[in-house]
PADREN-755985 format. One record per residue: residue in three letters; x, y, z of N, C-alpha, C in turn. Coordinates in steps of 0.02 Angstrom, whole numbers, padded with zeros to 5 digits, always signed. Example, Ala and Ser with C-alpha at 12.3 -4.5 7.8 and 13.67 -1.06 7.14 Angstrom:
// PADREN-755985
Ala+00660-00284+00390+00615-00225+00390+00660-00165+00390;Ser+00642-00112+00354+00684-00053+00357+00645+00002+00394;
This chain:
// PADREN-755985
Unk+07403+00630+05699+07398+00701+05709+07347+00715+05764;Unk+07348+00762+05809+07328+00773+05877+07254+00801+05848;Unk+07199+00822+05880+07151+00861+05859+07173+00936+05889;Unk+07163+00996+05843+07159+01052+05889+07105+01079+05889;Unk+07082+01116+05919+07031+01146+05939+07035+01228+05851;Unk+06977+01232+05841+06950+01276+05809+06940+01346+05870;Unk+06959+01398+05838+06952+01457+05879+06909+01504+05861;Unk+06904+01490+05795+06884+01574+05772+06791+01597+05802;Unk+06765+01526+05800+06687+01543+05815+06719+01554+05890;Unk+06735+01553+05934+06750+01554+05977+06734+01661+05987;Unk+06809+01689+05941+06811+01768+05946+06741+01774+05901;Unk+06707+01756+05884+06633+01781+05834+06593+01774+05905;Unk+06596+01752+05935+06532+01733+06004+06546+01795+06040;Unk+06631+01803+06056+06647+01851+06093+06618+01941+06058;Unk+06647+01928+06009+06617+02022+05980+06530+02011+05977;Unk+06498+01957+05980+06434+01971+05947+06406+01988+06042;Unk+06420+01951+06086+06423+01966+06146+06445+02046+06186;Unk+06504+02074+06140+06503+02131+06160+06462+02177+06115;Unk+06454+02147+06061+06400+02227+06042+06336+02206+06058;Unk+06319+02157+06095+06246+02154+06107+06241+02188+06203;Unk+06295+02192+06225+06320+02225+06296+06313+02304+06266;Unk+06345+02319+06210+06340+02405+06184+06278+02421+06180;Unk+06215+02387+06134+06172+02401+06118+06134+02401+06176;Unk+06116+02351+06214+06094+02361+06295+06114+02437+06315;Unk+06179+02445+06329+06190+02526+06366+06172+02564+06319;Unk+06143+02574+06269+06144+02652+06220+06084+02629+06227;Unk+06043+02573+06244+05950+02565+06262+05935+02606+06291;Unk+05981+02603+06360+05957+02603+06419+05991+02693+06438;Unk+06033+02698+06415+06049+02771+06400+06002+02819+06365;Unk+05965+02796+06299+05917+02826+06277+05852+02851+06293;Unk+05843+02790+06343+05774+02766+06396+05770+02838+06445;Unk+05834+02838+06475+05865+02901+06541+05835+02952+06509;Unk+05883+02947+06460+05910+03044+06429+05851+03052+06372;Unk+05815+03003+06354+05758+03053+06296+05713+03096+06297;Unk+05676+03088+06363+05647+03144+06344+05691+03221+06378;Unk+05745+03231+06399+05790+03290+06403+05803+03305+06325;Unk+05836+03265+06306+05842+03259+06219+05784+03295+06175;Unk+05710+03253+06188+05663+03275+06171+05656+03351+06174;Unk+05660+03374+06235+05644+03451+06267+05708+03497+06236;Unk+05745+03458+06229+05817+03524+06181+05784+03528+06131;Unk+05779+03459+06091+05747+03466+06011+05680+03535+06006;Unk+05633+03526+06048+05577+03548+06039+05605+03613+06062;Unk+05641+03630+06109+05664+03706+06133+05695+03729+06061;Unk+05711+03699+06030+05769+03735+05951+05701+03738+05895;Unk+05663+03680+05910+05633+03689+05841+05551+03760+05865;Unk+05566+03796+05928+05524+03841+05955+05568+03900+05929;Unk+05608+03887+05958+05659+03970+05926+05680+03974+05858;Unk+05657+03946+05806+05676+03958+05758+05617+03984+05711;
């Protein structure tokens, strides 16, 4: 009987690779946009 190759750790490398690519951009998105974020929050919690 031939050997075949095992795949599945293979797609586990791949998704853990893309959500560690997601988490990077929503970092680095957060980094940009927080303190705009910040200044809405604080503008709502003034008018109320």
């Amino acid at each position: 009987m031939m050997y075949l190759p095992r795949e599945e750790g293979q797609g586990m490398v791949e998704y853990a690779l893309i959500l560690v690519l997601v988490a990077i951009v929503v970092i680095v998105i957060l980094r940009l946009l927080g303190p705009a974020i910040a200044d809405v929050f604080s503008n709502i919690m003034e008018a109320i």
